[in-house]
C-alpha positions, 0 to 999 in steps of 0.5 A: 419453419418456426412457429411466430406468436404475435403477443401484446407486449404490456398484456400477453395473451396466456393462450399464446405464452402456454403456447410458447411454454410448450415449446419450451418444455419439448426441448425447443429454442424460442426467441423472445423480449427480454426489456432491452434486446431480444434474446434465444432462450431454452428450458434450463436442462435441456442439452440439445437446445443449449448445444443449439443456442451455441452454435446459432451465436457461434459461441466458445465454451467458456461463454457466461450463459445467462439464467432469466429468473422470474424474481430474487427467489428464484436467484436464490437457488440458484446462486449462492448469494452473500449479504452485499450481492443481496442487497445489490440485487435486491435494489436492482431487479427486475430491470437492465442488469445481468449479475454474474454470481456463483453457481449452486448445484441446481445450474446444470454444469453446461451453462456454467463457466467451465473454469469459474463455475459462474452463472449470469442472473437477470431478473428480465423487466417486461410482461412477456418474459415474466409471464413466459417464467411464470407460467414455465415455473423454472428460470430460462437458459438464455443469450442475447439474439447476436449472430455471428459476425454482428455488432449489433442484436437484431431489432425486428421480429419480421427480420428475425422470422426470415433469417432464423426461421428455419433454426429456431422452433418460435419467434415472439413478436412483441414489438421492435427491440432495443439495441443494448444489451443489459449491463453486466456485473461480477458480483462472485468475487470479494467487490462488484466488478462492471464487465460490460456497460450497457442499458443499465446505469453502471455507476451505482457499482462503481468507486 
């Protein structure tokens, strides 16, 4: 069974996010808050996890995993950024936005896209996120919590613990989630494209 950390959603228990970070760093799959749904996330190199995330959300090859970063300069190694896609990013983040950008060799090949070579980034706006990138020191592999056959993510940690229990290594209880996902927007190619409209306002990106 998974392990189920109840942590204080504006003030995180450090001993329950190290806790959680172990987790992490021993290969293991986590469920945890991102400011808009819940999501499954996994340290950036491990394979296995990455495999498992895949096949809990039925997921194709061709899926765009996204990058939880702590802040723009993590984003910065990890994509390749021109002035435009600074800026955008520089006035959106953290918040509800996932920008798809060009990935450097830092991002392991697996969760890139296998054609366009392309990584979702998100700057995730809520305490328990930031404090599990912080104390991890490194950005998380992550997709938002939507099984197969759902349209909509699942809201409620005590339902997450009962059908993923057995699938996952740990559930982060901060509280009820929401039920839209983060905006979407391709910022690899020459002007901003909205692919998926979601919490954040996608206007700003638009005309």
């Amino acid at each position: 069974m998974s392990q189920y950390f109840e942590i204080h959603p504006r003030t995180p228990q450090p001993r329950l996010i190290r806790r959680a970070v172990e987790i992490l760093r021993d290969g293991g799959v986590i469920v945890y808050p991102t400011g808009t749904t819940y999501a499954l996330g996994c340290a950036m190199g491990e394979k296995a996890a990455v495999d498992r995330i895949r096949q809990l959300r039925g997921l194709e090859e061709r899926h765009h995993f996204t990058l939880a970063c702590r802040d723009l300069s993590d984003i910065g190694s990890y994509t390749r950024l021109d002035n435009t896609a600074f800026r955008l990013l520089k006035a959106h983040v953290p918040g509800p936005y996932t920008f798809v950008l060009r990935a450097t060799a830092e991002v392991p090949r697996r969760v890139q896209h296998t054609r366009r070579k392309t990584i979702g980034i998100r700057v995730p706006d809520h305490p328990v996120a930031q404090a599990l990138l912080e104390a991890l020191g490194e950005p998380l592999t992550t997709s938002t919590l939507l099984l197969p056959g759902e349209t909509d993510p699942m809201t409620d940690p005590v339902d997450m613990r009962e059908r993923l229990g057995r699938q996952v290594d740990a559930i982060i209880d901060a509280g009820s989630g929401g039920l839209e996902p983060s905006t979407v927007v391709d910022l690899s190619g020459e002007r901003p494209e909205v692919i998926r409209r979601g919490a954040g306002d996608a206007h700003v990106f638009e005309g």
